[in-house]
Every structure is written in C-alpha cells, then in structure tokens.
DOTIGU-740090 format. One record per residue (C-alpha): residue number from 1; residue in one letter; x, y, z. Coordinates in pm, whole numbers, plus 50000, padded with zeros to 5 digits. Layout:
residues N
+-----+------+-------+-------+-------+
:  nr : rest :    c1 :    c2 :    c3 :
+-----+------+-------+-------+-------+
: NUM :    a :     X :     Y :     Z :
...
+-----+------+-------+-------+-------+
END
This chain:
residues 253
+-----+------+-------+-------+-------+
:  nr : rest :    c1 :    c2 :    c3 :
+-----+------+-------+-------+-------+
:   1 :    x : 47874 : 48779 : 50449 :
:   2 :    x : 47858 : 48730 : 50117 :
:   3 :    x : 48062 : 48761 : 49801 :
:   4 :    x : 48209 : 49152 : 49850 :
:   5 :    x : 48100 : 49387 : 49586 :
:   6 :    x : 48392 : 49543 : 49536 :
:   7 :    x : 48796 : 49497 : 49619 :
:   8 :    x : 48979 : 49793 : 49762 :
:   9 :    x : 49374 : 49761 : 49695 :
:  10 :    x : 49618 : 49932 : 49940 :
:  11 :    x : 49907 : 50038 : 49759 :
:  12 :    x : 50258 : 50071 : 49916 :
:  13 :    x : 50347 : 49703 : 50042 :
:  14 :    x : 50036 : 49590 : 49903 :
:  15 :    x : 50082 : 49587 : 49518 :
:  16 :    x : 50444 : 49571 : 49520 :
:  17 :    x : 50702 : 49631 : 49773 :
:  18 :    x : 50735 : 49979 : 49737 :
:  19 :    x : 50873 : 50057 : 50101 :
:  20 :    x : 51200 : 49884 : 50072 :
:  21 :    x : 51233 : 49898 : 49692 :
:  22 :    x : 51107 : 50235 : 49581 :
:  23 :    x : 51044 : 50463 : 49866 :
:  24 :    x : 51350 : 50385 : 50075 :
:  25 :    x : 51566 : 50437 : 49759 :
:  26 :    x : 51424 : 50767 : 49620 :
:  27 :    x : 51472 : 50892 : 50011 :
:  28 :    x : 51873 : 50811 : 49982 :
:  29 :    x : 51887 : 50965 : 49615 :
:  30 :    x : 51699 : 51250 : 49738 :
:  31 :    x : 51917 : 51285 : 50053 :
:  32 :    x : 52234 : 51269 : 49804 :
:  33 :    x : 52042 : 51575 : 49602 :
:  34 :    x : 52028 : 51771 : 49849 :
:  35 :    x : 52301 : 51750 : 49980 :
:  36 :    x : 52237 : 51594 : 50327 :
:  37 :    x : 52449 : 51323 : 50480 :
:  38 :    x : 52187 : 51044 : 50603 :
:  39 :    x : 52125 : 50728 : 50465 :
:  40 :    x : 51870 : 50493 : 50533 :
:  41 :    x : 51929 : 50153 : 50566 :
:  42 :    x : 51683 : 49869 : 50543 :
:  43 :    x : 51604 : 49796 : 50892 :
:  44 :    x : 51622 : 50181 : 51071 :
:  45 :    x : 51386 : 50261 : 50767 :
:  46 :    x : 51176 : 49969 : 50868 :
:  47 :    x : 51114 : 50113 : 51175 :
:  48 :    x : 51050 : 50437 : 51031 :
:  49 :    x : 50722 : 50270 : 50866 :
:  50 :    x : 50586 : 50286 : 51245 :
:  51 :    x : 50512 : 50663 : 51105 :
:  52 :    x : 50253 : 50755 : 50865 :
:  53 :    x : 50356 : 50934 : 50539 :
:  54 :    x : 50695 : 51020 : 50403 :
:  55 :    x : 50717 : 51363 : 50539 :
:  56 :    x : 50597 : 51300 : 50854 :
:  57 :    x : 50888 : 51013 : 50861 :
:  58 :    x : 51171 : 51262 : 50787 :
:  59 :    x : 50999 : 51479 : 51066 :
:  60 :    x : 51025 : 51206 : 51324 :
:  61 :    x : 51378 : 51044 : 51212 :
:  62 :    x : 51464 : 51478 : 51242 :
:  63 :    x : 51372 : 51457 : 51600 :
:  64 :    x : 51612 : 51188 : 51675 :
:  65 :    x : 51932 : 51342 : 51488 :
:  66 :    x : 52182 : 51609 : 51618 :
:  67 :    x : 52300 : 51732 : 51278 :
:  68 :    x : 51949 : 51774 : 51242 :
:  69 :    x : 51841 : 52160 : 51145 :
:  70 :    x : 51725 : 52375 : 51451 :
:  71 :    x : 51408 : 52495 : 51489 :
:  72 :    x : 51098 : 52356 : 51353 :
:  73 :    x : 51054 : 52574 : 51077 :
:  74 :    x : 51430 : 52499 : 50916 :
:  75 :    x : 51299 : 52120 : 50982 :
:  76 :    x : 50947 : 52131 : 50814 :
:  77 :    x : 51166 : 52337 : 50494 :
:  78 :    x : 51430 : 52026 : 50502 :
:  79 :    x : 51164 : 51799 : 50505 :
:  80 :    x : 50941 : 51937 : 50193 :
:  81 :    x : 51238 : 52029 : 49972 :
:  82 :    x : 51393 : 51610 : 50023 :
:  83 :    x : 50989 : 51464 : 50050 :
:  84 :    x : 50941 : 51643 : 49716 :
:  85 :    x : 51333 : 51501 : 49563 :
:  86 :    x : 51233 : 51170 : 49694 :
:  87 :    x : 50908 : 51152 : 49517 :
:  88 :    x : 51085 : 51255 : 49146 :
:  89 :    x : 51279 : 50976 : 49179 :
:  90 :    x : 51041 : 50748 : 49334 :
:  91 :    x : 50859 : 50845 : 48980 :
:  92 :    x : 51163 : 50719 : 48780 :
:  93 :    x : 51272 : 50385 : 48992 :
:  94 :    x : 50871 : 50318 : 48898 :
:  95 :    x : 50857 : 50380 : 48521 :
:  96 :    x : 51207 : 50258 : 48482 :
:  97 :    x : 51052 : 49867 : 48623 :
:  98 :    x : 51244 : 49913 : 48934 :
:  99 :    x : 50948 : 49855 : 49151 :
: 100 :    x : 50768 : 49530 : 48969 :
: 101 :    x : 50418 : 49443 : 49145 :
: 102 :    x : 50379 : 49160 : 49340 :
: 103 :    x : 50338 : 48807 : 49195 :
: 104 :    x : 49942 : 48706 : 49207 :
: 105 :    x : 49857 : 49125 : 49202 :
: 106 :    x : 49784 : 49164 : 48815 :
: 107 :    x : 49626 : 48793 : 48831 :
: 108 :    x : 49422 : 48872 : 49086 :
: 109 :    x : 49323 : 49196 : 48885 :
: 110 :    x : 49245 : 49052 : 48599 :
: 111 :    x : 48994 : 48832 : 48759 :
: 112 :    x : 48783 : 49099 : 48887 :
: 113 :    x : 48814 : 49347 : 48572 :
: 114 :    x : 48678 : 49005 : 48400 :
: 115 :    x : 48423 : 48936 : 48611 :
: 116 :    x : 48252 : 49281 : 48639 :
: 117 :    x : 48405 : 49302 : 49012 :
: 118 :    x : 48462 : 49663 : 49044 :
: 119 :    x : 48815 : 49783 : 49208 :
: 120 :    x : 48922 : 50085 : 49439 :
: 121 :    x : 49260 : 50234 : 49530 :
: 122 :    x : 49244 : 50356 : 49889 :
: 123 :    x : 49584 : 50486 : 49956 :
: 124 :    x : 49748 : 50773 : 50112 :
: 125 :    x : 50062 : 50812 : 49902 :
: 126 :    x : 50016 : 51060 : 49629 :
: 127 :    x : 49867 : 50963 : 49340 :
: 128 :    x : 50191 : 51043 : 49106 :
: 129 :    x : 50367 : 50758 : 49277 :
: 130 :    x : 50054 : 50544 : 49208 :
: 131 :    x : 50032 : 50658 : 48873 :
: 132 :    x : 50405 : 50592 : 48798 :
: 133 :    x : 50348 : 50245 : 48958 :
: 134 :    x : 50082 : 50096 : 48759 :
: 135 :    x : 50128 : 50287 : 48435 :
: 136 :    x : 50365 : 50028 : 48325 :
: 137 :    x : 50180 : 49723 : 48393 :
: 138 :    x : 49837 : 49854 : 48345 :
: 139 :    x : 49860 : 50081 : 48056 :
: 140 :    x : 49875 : 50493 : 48036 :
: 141 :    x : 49450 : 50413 : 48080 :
: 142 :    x : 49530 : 50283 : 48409 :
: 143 :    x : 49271 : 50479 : 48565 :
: 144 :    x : 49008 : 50281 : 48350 :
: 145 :    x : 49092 : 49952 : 48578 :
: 146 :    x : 48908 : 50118 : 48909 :
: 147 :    x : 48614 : 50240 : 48976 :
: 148 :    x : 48750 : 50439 : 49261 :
: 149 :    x : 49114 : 50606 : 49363 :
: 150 :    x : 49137 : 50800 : 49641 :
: 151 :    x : 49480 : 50930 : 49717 :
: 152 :    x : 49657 : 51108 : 49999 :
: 153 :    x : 49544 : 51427 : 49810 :
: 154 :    x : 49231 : 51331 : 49821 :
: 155 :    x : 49207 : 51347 : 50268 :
: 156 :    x : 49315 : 51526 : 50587 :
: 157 :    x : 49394 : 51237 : 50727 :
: 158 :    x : 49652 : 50914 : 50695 :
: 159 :    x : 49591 : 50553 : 50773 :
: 160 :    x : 49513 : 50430 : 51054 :
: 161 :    x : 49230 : 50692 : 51039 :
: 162 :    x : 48946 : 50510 : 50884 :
: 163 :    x : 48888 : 50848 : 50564 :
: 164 :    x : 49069 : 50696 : 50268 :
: 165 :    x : 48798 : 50377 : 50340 :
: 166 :    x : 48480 : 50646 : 50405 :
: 167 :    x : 48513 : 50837 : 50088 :
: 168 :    x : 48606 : 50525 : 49875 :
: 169 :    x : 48292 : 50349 : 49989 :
: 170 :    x : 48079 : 50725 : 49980 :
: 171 :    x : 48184 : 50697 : 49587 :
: 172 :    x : 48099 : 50347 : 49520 :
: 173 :    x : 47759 : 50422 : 49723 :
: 174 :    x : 47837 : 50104 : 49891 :
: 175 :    x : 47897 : 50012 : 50294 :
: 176 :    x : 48211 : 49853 : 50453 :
: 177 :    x : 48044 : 49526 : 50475 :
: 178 :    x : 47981 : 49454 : 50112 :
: 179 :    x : 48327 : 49544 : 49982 :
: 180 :    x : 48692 : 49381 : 50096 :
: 181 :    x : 48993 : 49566 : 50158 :
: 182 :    x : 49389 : 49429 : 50101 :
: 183 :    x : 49600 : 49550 : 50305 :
: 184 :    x : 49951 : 49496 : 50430 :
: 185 :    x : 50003 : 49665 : 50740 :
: 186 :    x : 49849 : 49684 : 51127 :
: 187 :    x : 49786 : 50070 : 50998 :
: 188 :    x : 49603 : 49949 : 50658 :
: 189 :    x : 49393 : 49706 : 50865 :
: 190 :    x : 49304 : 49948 : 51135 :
: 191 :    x : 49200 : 50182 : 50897 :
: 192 :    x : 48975 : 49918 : 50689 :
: 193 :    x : 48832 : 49796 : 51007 :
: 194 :    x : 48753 : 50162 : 51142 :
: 195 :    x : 48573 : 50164 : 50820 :
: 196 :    x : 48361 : 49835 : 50839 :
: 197 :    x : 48544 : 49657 : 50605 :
: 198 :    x : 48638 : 49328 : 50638 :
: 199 :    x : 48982 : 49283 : 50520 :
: 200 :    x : 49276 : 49010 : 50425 :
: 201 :    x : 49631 : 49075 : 50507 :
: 202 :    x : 49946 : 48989 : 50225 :
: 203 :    x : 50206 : 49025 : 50446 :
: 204 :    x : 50482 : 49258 : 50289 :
: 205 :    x : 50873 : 49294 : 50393 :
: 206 :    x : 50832 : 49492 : 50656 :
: 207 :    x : 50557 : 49341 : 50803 :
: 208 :    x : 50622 : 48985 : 50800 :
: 209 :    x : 50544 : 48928 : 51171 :
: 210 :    x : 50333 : 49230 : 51264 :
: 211 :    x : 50053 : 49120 : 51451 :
: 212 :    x : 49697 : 49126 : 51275 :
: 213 :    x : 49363 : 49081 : 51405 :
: 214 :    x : 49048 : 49050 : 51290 :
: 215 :    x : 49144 : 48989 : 50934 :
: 216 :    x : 48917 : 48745 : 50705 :
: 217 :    x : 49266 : 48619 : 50615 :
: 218 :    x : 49628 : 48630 : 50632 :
: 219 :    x : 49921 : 48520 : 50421 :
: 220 :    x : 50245 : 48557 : 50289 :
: 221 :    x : 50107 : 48728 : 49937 :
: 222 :    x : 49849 : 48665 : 49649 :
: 223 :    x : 50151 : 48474 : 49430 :
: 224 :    x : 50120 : 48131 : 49673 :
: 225 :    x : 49877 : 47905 : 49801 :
: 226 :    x : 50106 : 47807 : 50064 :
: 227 :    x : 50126 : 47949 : 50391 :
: 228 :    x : 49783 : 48134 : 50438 :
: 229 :    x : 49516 : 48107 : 50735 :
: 230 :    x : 49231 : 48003 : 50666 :
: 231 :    x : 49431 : 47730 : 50508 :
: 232 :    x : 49370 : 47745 : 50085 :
: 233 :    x : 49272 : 47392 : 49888 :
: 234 :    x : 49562 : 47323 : 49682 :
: 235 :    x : 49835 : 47429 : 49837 :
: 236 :    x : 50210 : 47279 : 49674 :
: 237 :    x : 50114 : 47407 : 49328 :
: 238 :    x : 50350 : 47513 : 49142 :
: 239 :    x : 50237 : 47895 : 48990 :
: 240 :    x : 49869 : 47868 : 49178 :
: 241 :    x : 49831 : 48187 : 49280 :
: 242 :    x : 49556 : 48315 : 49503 :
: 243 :    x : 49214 : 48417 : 49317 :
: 244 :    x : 48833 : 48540 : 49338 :
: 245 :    x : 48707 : 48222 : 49415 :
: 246 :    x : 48941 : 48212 : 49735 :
: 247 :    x : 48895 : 48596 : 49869 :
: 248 :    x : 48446 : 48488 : 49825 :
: 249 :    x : 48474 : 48178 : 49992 :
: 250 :    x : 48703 : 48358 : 50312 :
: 251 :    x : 48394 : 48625 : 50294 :
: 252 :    x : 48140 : 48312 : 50309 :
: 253 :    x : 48309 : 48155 : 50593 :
+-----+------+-------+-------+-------+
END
C-alpha cells in the first residue's frame, strides 16, 4: 500500500496513559464524592478495561458487588451520577499536567502537521476529556491540529464496532486503505480493522501482552526504536523516537 493519507490517533492508552493515570483516578475521587466505598486498584481496574466505556464499566464491576444498589434502575442512577464525578475530575488531573502524553506522540505530530499529513481523532471517550487532554500541549486551538475528531458523542456505538473508523473516513472522503490508524488495544484494532484500516499497535500499560493480529506493526510506544516488529533501523539511540518515515515504510512493506 502506499504512504497512508492520513493518521487516525486513538486516544485513551494511545496518546498518553490515560487508563491508569487519569481515568482510574477520577473514578476513586469520584467514588470518594459520592460517597461510595469502592476503590479501584490498578490491576481489578485493568481488567475492567475488558469493558467498553466508563459507564458501562461501573455497570459490569455493579454486577459483581453485593453492596451494590438493587435493581437496575438504582444501578444505571449510581452509575451516571459517579461516570459524570469521574469525568470533572478526569478534566482537572488533565489540565493540571497530571496526565502528560506519551514520549514520541507530539513528535510524531509535529511531523505530519509539517508535512501536510492530515490527522483524525477516532475515539469514544467524550470529547471534554480529549479536549482537557491536549489543550495543554497543543494549545486552546487544539482543534486546528486535525482534520477530523469524532468522539463518543459523535456514535451509537463503542470500539470494537468498526463506527468511530466509518464516519472518520466518511469526513475525510477517504477509504480504510489509504489512511493508518494507532491504536493500543485488541478493541482499537478490531475496530480499525472492521473498518479497513490498516493499523500499528503502541502497546500501553494495560495492554502490554494482549495479543494483536494483523497489525502493520507493533511496539512498546512511538518514544523508542527499540523493541518494535517489523524491526526499526537504528535501534540503541538514545532520544530516536519513532517517525513518518517509519509508519510509510511499514505501509510499503
């Protein structure tokens, strides 16, 4: 294939590691808020992540807990009042620099905003958490860096369905095969895939050793040349992060 026309950037574990560091922490604060006695630790909310989208998370840790609310309807009002806690202070850890992006993300940025390469945001978090994520190290025009953002507003339906990919590519006029998706997650690269789009994998925290197929590449983030398959020239080097160059030449292969 050749070079892709455009980049699509998941978000949560993709640009920074927002599961662990901002998500996870806004829950507990939120939990605190309201009152409610759960914690989550790093490895039970690990787990969690096997769920799609924050509510639907409290829903399914719910259905495991006996000083959990009866009745669905006391659950789903639980559920909104901490989801919408959590995501006020998600907004503050963010702005506040407690939930830096990932070393080679901005580099990698910069390259394409330089270049003319045109960049997407194809999440399903809201897009006040993205906003509060890359105001800081993009500017309050953040907005101005994409050419696309499509937000879990913005669909029905959550990763690994294939809709955050279909109306990114509907609004860039473009199909899967001529743009490149980064993802994190077996979810992100299901959904890319379901989508046409080839895809390469920076491995976040939590999913370190999840299996991934089919990916153009995979490795252990954009800030190293080390430790990625295909194998990168120049490995050892001190600061080399990965670039354009690299994510056309894993298209071309």
């Amino acid at each position: 294939m050749p070079a892709p026309r455009a980049i699509l950037w998941d978000v949560d574990g993709t640009l920074a590691e927002t599961e662990r560091d901002g998500h996870r922490v806004a829950f507990n604060l939120a939990f605190e808020a309201c009152g409610v006695p759960w914690r989550w630790d790093e490895a039970h909310y690990g787990r969690l992540l096997e769920v799609t989208g924050g509510r639907e998370r409290l829903l399914h840790d719910m259905a495991g807990r006996d000083d959990a609310p009866a009745g669905v309807d006391r659950q789903e009002a639980l559920a909104r009042a901490v989801h919408a806690r959590k995501n006020t202070f998600y907004a503050g850890l963010a702005r506040g620099g407690g939930i830096p992006l990932r070393g080679g993300v901005l580099e990698l940025m910069q390259q394409c905003r330089d270049g003319g390469r045109p960049m997407g945001i194809t999440t399903t978090t809201s897009r006040a958490n993205v906003a509060a994520l890359l105001a800081g190290p993009l500017g309050a025009h953040w907005e101005e860096w994409f050419a696309v953002i499509v937000c879990g507003e913005d669909v029905s339906r959550k990763k690994p369905d294939p809709e955050v990919y279909d109306r990114a590519l509907a609004a860039l006029r473009i199909a899967g095969i001529d743009a490149l998706a980064i993802e994190d997650s077996p979810a992100g690269v299901a959904a890319a895939h379901a989508a046409g789009l080839p895809v390469i994998v920076t491995r976040s925290r939590y999913f370190a050793d999840a299996p991934i197929e089919g990916a153009r590449a995979v490795g252990p983030g954009l800030h190293t040349r080390d430790g990625w398959r295909p194998a990168l020239p120049g490995p050892g080097r001190p600061g080399a992060t990965v670039g354009l160059d690299d994510i056309d030449a894993w298209c071309g292969r």
